[in-house]
N, C-alpha and C positions, 0 to 999 in steps of 0.2 A: 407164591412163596417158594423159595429156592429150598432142594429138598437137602435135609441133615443128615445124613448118617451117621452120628453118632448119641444121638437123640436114644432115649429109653423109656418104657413108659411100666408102668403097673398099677392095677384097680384092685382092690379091696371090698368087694362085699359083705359087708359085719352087719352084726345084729340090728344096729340105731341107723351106721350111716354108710355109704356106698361114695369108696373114694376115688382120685384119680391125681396122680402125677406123672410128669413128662418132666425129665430132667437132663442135663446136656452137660458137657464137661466143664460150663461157665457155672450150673448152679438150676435152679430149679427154672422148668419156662412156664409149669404150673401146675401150679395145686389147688385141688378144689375138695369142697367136701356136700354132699348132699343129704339131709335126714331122709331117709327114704321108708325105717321104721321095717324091713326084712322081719325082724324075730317079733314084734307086734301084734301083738292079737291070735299066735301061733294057737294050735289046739293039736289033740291028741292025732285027728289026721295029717297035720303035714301044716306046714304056714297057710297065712290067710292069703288069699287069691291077687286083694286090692293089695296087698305090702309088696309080693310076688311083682306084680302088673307096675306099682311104684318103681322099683327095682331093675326090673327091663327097660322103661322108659326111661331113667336115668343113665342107663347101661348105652342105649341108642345114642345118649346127647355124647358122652363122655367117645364113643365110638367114632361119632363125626367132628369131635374134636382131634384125635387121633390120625384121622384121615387129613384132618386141616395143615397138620405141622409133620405128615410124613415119616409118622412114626412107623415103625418094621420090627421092633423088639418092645415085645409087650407081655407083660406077665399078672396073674390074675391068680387073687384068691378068694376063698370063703370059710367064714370063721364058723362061730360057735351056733348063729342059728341055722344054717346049711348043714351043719355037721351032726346037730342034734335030731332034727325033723327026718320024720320018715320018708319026706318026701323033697330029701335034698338032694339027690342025685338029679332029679327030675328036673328043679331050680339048678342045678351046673347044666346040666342039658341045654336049658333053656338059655340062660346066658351065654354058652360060648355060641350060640346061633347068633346071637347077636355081636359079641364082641370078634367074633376069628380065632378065639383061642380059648382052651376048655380049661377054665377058673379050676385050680388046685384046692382042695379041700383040707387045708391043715388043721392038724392037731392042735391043742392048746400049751404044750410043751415045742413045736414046731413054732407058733404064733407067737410064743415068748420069746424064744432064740433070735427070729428075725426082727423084730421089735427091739432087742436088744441090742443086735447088731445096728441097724438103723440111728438110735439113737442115740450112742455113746461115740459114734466115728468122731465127732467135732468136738467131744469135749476134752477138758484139759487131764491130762494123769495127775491120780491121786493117791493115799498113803493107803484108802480106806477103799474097798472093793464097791462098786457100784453096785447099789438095788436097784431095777428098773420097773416101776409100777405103772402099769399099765389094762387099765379101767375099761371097761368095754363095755357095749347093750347086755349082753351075754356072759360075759367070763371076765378074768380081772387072773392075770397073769404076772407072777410076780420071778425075776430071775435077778440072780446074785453072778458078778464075773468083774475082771478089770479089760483085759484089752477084750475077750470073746466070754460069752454065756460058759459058766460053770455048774450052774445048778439052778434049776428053773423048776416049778407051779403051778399049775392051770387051776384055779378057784371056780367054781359054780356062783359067781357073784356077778353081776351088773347091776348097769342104771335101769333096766326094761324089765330085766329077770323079778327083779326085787321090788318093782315098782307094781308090777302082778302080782306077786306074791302077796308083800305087806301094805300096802297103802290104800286104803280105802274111803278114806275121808277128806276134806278140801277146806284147811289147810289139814296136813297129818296127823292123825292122833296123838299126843306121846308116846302111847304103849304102841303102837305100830311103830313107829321109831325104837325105841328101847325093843321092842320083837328084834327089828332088822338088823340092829346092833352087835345086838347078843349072839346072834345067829355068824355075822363079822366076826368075833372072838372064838367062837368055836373054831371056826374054820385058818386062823390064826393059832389059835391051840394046836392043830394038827402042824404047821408052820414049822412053826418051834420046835415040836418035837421031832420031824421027820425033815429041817432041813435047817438046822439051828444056825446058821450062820448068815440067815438073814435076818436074823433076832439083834446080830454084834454090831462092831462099828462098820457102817456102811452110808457110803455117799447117797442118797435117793434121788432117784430123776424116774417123775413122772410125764405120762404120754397120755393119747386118746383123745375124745371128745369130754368127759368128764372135766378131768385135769385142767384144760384150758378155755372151758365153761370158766371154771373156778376162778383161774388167774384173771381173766377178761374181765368177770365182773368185781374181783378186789382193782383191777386197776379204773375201773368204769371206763371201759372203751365203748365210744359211741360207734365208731365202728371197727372192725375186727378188721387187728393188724397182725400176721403173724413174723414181723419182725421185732415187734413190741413183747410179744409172747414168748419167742421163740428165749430160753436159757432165764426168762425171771424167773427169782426168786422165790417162793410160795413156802410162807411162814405156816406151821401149824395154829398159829393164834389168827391168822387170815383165813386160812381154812374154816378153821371152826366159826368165825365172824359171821362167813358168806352162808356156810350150814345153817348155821339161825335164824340169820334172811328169810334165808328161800322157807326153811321149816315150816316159819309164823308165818308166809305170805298166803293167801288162796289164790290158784292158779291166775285168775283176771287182775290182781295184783302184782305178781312175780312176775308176769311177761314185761313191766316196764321196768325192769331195772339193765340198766346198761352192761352189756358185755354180754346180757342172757338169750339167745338167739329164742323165736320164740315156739320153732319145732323140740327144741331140747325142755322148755318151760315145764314139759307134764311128768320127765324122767327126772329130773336134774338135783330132786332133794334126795332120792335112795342113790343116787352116784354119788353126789357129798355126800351121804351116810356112809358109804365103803370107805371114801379116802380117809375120813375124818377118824372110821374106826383102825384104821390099819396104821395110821401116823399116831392115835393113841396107843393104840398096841404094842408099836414098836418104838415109842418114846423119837419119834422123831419131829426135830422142832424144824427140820423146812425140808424143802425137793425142789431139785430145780426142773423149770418146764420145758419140753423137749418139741418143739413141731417136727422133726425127725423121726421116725417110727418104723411101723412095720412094711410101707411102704420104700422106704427108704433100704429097707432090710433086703425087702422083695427085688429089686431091683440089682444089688450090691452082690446078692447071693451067685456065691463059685459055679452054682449047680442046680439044674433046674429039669426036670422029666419033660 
């Protein structure tokens, strides 16, 4: 393979899944995503060893992929369960041993910003300032802005967080649901009042692995296309549809519905509980879906330590 130099790449270490793109001045030459479950089974000493071990093996593959297409500019982060664990220093450690470059530990105000930037480059100008939600294992980052981030969120909310937290039964209880919910409203109450303008009129475009769980399975893709994904549409009445799905299903059920990957199958009803409660909250009847993100952000960014 003849080498590119103008090739860029950047990896994502989050809570659920450990990403990678390689994109070129035509357009992406690949994106991939892997559940590898990083913030999983975490405990009061530091994350658990096998998510860790999952996490560097996937880091190895995505590395000799990099090597493959001669990549030379590569940039790397880690989100909310790296950032939270006591023993995330030690996971950056360990990952840039493998990858060649020592994975940035961003904030959740930092993770929103570039997430935002990422996936608002391609969309069209509008009257109404963009919300950009963006659902994570871990955190659930919500930033208001039209052309750059103006005012951003870092939530203590995920699919993984909340799926240890409230869920304990198969299919979910109600009252674990209505717990998890209610818990969504509070944290939306503080929203409101400390960042009220993303309460008003605002475009919503969602991102993450959440998000386009969601769309994949309101459109029943047999297999996952992210140019199918990439800008549908995602009604609140869809939203809530697929919420109820997955709700009533019990896990050996739920894995056979289309679009539903089935490493995401055991998170994927407390992530529809976030969107569902955050699109009630904020009375918004759709968002459009973004495959664009914080990788995209990563990459793009002026400025990089």
């Amino acid at each position: 393979m003849s080498v590119t130099a103008d090739l860029a790449a950047a990896v994502d270490c989050g809570t659920n899944s450990t990403r990678l793109l390689i994109a070129g001045p035509e357009g992406d030459i690949v994106r991939r995503a892997v559940v590898t479950g990083l913030g999983r089974d975490a405990g009061p000493s530091g994350l658990h060893p096998g998510s860790v071990e999952r996490t560097l093996d996937v880091l190895a593959d995505f590395r000799t992929e990099l090597d493959r297409h001669h990549v030379t500019r590569l940039r790397a982060v880690t989100t909310a369960a790296a950032r939270e664990a006591p023993d995330g220093a030690a996971f950056v450690e360990a990952a840039a041993a493998v990858l060649g470059v020592v994975p940035r530990m961003v904030s959740g105000a930092e993770e929103g910003r570039l997430a935002f930037a990422g996936a608002v480059a391609d969309l069209p100008p509008t009257t109404d300032p963009y919300l950009l939600i963006d659902i994570g294992g871990g955190s659930t980052e919500l930033v208001l802005g039209v052309e750059r981030a103006e005012d951003w969120v870092s939530l203590p909310m995920g699919s993984v967080r909340y799926t240890a937290e409230f869920i304990r039964r198969d299919p979910p209880a109600p009252e674990e649901l209505s717990a998890l919910l209610s818990l969504v409203d509070l944290h939306m109450d503080d929203v409101r009042r400390e960042h009220p303008g993303m309460a008003g009129e605002v475009a919503a475009v969602g991102v993450a692995g959440t998000i386009t769980t969601v769309a994949a399975v309101e459109i029943g893709l047999l297999v996952y296309d992210p140019e199918v994904i990439h800008h549908f549409v995602l009604t609140r009445a869809a939203a809530e549809d697929v919420f109820r799905t997955m709700a009533t299903e019990c896990l050996a059920d739920r894995v056979h519905n289309p679009g539903l990957p089935r490493e995401r199958a055991d998170v994927i009803v407390a992530g529809c509980a976030v969107l569902v409660g955050i699109m009630r909250y904020l009375g918004l009847d759709r968002l459009v879906v973004s495959e664009h993100d914080l990788l995209d952000g990563v990459i793009a960014a002026d400025q990089w330590p």
